[in-house]
C-alpha positions in Angstrom: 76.5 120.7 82.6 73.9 123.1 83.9 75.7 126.1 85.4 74.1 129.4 87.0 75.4 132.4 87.0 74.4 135.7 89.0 75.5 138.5 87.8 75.4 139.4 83.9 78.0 142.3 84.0 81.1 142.0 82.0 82.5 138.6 83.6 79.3 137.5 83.8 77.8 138.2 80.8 81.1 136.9 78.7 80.8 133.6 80.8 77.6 133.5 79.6 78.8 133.9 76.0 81.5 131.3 76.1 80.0 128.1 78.7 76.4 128.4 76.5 78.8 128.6 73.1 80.4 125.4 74.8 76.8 123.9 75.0 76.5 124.2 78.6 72.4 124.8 79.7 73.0 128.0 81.7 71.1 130.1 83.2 71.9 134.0 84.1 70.0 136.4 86.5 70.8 140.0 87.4 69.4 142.1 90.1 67.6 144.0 87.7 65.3 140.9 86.6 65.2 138.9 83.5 63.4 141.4 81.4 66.7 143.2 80.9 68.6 139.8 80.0 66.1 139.3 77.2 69.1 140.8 74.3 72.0 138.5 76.2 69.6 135.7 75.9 68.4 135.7 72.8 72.4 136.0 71.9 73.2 133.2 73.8 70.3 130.6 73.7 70.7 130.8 77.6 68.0 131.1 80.1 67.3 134.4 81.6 65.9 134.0 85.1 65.4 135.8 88.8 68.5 135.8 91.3 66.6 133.0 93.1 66.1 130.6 90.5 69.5 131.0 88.9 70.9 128.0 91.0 68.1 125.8 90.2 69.6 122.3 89.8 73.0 123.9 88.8 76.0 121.6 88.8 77.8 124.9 89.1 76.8 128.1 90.5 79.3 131.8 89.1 78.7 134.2 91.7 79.8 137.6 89.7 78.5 140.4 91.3 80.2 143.6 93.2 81.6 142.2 96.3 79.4 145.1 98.2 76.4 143.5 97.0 76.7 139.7 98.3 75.8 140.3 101.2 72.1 141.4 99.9 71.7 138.4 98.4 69.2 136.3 99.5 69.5 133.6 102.4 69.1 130.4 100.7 69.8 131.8 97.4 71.8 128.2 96.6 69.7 125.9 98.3 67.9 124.9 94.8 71.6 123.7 93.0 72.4 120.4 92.8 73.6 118.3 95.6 77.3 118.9 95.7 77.5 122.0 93.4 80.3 124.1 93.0 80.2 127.4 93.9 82.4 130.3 92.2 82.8 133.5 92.9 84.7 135.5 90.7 84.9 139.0 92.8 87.2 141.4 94.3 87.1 143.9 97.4 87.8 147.7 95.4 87.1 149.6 98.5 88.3 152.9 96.8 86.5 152.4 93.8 83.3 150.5 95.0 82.8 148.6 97.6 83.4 151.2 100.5 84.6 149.7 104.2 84.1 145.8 104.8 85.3 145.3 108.1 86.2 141.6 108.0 88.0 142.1 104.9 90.0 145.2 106.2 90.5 142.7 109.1 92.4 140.1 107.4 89.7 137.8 106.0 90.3 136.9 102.6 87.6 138.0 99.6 86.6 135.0 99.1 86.4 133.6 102.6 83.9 136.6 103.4 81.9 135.3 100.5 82.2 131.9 101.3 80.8 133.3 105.0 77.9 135.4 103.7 76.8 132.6 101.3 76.8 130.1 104.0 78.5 127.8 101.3 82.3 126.7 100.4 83.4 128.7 97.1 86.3 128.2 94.5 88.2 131.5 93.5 88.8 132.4 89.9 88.3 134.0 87.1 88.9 137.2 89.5 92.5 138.6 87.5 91.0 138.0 84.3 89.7 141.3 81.9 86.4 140.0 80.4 87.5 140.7 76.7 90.2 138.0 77.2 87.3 135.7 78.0 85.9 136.4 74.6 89.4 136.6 72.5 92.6 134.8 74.8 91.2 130.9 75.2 93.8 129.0 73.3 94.2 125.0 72.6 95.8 122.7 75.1 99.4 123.0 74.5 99.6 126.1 72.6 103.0 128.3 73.8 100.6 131.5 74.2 97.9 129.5 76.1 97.2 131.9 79.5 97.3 129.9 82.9 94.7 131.4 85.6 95.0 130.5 89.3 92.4 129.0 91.2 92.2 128.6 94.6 89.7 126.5 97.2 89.4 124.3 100.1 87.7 121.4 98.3 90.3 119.6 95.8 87.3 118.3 93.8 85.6 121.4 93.2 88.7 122.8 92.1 88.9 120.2 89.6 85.9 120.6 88.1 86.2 124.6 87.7 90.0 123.6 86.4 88.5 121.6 83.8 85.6 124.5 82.6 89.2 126.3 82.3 90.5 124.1 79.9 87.2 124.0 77.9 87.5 127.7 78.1 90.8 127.6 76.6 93.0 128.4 80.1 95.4 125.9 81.9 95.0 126.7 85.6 97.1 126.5 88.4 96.2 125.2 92.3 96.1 128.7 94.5 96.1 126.6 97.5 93.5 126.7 99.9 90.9 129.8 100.1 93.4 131.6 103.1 95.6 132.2 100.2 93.7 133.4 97.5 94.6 136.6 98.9 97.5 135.9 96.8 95.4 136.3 93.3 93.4 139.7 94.9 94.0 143.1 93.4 97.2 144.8 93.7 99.5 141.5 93.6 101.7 140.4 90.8 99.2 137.9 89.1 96.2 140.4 89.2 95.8 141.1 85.3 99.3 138.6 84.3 99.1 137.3 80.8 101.2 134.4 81.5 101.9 130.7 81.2 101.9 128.1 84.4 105.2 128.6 85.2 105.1 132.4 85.4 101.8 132.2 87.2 103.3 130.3 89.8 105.9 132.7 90.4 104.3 135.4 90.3 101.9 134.1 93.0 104.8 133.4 95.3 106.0 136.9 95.3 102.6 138.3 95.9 102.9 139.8 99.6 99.8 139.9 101.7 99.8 143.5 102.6 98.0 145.4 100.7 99.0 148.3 99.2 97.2 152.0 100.0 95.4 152.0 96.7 94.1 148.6 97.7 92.7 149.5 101.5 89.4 151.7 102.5 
């Protein structure tokens, strides 16, 4: 599958790692430019590129880039992937930390919706509570009893499909989020933010997740 991915910090660059390890033909651009890719490619055999060739004919397209700086991207910035591509976007809204004030989060639009809006294009949650060590070191066989679940959430049931099964070749079981106006459920400060946990657990911890969020969590 080809798959681009935009943003080669520590998600990014260990997505990299495993999908190219997997013998997916990825590419990976940074805002920086491909120059400073040149160690992560060589590593990887994966292509190092500029932000607006990173989609090129992508069957998939990671998004994995502070959530401040999506709105800088490009306009059109996905209108070289494939026809039907699915978009993921693997971010979160640290206001305190990061981001500083996005109003139409701090309004009640979910992370991920705002991307989806600032993109122009439907996205697929996940990879968001993951640490990017565990992308490198936790992947397990189907059916092992330590194998990690992740949720994943979306409007489109077919993309979510296809980003459930790059879980399972990355060694996760996955578990439907539900539709992108509750990913807010998987964001920081809720119960499954960070879990190491199976399906089950997963599932409950995403039905006690409450969508207020907490102070450390607001601008």
């Amino acid at each position: 599958m080809k798959i681009g991915i935009i943003g080669a910090g520590n998600i990014g660059g260990n997505l990299t790692r495993r999908l190219s390890a997997l013998g997916h033909d990825v590419a990976v651009a940074n805002s920086r430019g491909p120059q400073t890719l040149s160690e992560l490619a060589a590593e990887t055999g994966a292509r190092a590129v500029h932000v607006g060739e990173a989609a090129r004919d992508a069957e998939v397209v990671i998004v994995t880039i502070p959530q401040k700086n999506v709105a800088d991207l490009s306009d059109g910035v996905l209108s070289r992937a494939a026809d039907g591509a699915v978009v993921i976007d693997t971010g979160n809204y640290y206001p305190q930390q990061r981001d500083g004030r996005i109003e139409a989060i701090e309004s009640g639009t979910t992370e991920s919706r705002w991307v989806a809006d600032q993109l122009g294009s439907p996205v697929v949650k996940a990879f968001n509570g993951i640490y990017a060590a565990h992308l490198l070191d936790a992947g397990r066989p189907p059916g092992a009893e330590d194998r990690r679940a992740l949720p994943v959430a979306g409007d489109d049931a077919t993309a979510k499909d296809v980003v459930i099964a790059l879980l399972d070749e990355l060694g996760f079981d996955a578990v439907d989020a539900g539709g992108l106006d509750e990913s807010w459920r998987q964001q920081p400060g809720t119960p499954v933010y960070g879990a190491s946990a199976d399906v089950q657990e997963v599932r409950r911890l995403l039905e006690q997740a409450s969508p207020e969020r907490t102070p450390e969590w607001r601008a």
